[in-house]
N, C-alpha and C positions, 0 to 999 in steps of 0.2 A: 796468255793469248790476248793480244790487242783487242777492246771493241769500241764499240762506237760508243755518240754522249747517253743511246738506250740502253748500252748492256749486252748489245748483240754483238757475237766474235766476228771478228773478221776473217774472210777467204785468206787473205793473204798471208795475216798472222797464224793462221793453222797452217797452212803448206807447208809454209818456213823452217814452224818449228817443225815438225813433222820430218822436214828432209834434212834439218840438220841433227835429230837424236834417231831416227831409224839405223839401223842395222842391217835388215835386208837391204834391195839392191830394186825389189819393187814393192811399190806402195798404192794403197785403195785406201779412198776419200767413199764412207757409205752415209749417207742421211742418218739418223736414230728410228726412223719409222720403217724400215727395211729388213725385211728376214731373207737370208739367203740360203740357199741351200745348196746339197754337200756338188751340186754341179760345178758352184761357181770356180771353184778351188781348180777343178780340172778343165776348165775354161783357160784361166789365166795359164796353167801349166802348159797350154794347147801353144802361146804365143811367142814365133822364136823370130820375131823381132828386136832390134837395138833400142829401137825408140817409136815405140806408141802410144796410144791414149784408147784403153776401150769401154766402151759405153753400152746401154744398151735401153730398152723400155722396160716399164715393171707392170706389175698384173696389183688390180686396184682390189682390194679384198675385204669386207666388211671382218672383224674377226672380235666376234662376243665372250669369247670365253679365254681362259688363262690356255697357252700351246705349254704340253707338257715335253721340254726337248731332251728328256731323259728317256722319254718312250722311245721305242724301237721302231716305232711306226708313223710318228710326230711328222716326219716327209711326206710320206704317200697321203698322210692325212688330208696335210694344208692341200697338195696337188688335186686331189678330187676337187677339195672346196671351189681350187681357182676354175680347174674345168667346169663345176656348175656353176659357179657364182664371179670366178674374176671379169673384170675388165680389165683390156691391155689400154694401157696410157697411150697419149700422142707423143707424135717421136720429139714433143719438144719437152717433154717432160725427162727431166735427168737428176737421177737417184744418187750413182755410182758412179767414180771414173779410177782405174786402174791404170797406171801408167810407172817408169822406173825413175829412183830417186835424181832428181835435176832435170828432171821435163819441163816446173815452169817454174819460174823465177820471174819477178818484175809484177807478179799480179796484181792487178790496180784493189783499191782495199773497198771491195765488195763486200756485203755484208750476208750472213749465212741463214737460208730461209728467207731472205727475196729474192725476186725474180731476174734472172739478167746473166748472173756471174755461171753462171751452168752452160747455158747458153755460148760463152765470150769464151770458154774451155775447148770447148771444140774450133769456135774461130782457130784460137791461141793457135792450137795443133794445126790445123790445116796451113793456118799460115807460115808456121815452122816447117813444113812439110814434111809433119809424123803424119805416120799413117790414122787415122781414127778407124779404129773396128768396130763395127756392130755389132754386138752379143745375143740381143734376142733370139733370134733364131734354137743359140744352143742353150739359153739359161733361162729358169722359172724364177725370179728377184720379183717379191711379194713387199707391195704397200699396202701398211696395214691402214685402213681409211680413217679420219680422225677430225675434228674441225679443227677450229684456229684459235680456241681459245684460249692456247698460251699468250696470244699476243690480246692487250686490252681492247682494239678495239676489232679485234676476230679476224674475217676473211678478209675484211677492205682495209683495217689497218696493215697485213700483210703482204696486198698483191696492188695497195693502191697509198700507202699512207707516205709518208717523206721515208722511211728508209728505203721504200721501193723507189721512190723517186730518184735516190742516191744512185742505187744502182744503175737504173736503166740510164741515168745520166752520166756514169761509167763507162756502160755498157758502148753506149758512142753513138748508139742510132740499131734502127730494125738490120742493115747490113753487115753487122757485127752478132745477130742470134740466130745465130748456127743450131741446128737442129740432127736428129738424125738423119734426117734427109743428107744431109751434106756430108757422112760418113763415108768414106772412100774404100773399106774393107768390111765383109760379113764373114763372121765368123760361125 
């Protein structure tokens, strides 16, 4: 995988490879901070479209303790939690995008964990004219809350420091961050 002069991969260099050694026919791009559960699976089964992109918000969840996902009960668990405790994300926050292999090609070389290239996903699609579906509605997709201290210099080297800058300088301008709001199908 390609990255930049930090170390960080590249959007583009993951799609690529990704749609040139898949196997299936459709593929999902998930962050590492993301637990999904057994909905998601029968979500995408749900979509008998040729060419889409779907998306959705996640539920923000503080989570102290190790999930044991051997348990029989590790689902209904987390789902209480979220009901007392999550918060859902703004719909410009994007986690996850499922769509079938050769939906995007040409992706400008975004860097993965700044801000922008999530965003530029949905432009992508709309302006191909795939459908973009909204998934909330039917799916519980759990962020598990975390700071920034992978990155040296934490929240503002992340959302504010030169790789962010990269991006959003990709990205092309505010009329290119596409949001959920701009999703054209709910599923």
């Amino acid at each position: 995988i390609a990255r930049s002069k930090w170390g960080t991969p590249l959007i583009s260099s993951l799609f690529e490879e990704a749609q040139k050694i898949a196997i299936n026919t459709i593929l999902c791009y998930v962050n590492a901070d993301i637990i999904l559960m057994s909905d998601f699976l029968d979500a995408v089964q749900r979509i008998r479209k040729r060419a889409f992109l779907l998306v959705g918000r996640r539920w923000n969840l503080k989570i102290d303790e190790l999930v044991n996902f051997d348990a029989a009960d590790w689902e209904s668990g987390l789902r209480a939690k979220v009901i007392d405790h999550g918060v859902l994300e703004k719909p410009d926050g994007l986690d996850y995008f499922v769509f079938p292999k050769g939906t995007f090609s040409n992706i400008p070389p975004f860097l993965v964990g700044r801000p922008g290239w999530d965003n530029w996903m949905i432009y992508r699609a709309r302006y191909l004219g795939i459908p973009v579906i909204d998934a909330t509605p039917s799916l519980t997709v759990i962020h598990q809350i975390h700071d920034d201290s992978h990155h040296p210099q934490g929240k503002e080297g992340v959302w504010e420091g030169p790789e962010a800058e990269i991006n959003l300088k990709l990205l092309g301008g505010n009329q290119y961050a596409f949001t959920l709001w701009d999703a054209n199908r709910i599923l």
